[in-house]
N, C-alpha and C positions, 0 to 999 in steps of 0.2 A: 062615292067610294063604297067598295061591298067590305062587310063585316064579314070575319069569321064565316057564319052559317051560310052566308050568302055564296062563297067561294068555295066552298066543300060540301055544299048541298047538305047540309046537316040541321037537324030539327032542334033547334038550343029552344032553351036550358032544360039542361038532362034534370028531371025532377029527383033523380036517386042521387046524381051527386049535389046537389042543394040542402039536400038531408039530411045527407054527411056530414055535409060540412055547417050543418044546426048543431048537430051532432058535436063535432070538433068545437063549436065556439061552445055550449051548455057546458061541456067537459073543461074546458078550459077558464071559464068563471068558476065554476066550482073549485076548480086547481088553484084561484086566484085566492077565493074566498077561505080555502083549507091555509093559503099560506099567510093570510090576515089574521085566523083566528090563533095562529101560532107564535104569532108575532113578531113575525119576518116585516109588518108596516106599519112602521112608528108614529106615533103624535108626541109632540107636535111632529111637522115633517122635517123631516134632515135627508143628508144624502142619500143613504140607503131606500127612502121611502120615494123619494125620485126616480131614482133608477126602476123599482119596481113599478110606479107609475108608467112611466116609459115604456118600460117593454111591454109591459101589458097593451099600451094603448096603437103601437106599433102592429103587434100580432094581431090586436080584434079591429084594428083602423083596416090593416091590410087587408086581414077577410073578407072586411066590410065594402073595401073598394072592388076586391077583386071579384066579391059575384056581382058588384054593380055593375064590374065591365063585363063578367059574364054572358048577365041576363042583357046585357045589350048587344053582345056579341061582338064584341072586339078584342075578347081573347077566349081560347077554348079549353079546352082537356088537358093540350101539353102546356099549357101555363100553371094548371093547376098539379100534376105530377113536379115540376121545375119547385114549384112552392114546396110542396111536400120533402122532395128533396133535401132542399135548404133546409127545412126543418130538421128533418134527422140529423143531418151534417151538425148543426148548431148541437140537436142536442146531444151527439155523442161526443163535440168538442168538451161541451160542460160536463158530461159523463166524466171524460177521461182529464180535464184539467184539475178534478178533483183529488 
């Protein structure tokens, strides 16, 4: 079975989007860490500090898997725009449900 690169002739993994998206996840623990030290995640843990577990482990699980399928090449570029996507979508729902 050809992967991705194999099928488009494409030289994976693009090293600038990999460092982007270091990029996206550094920024995003800090995001995580700014809303710890504000005390948005409680101890002991209750609901609230679940949910925020959650989502966090969701967004940097996903990352995580996604340049794994990357750098292996079973998904490419338009998987990662499709991500991105989603993201904004989400975050202008929370923008705007506010």
């Amino acid at each position: 079975m050809k992967n991705v690169s194999e099928y488009r002739g494409l030289s994976m993994p693009d090293p600038r989007l990999l460092r982007f998206l270091g990029l996206i996840a550094i920024l995003n623990v800090l995001h995580l860490v700014d809303h710890i030290l504000r005390g948005d995640f409680h101890w002991p843990i209750d609901e609230q500090s679940v949910g925020f577990i959650g989502v966090a482990t969701i967004i940097l699980g996903g990352m995580g898997l996604g340049v794994r399928l990357y750098r292996s090449g079973l998904v490419g570029p338009r998987f990662w725009v499709m991500v991105g996507v989603l993201g904004l979508g989400l975050g202008g729902f929370r923008i705007s449900a506010r």
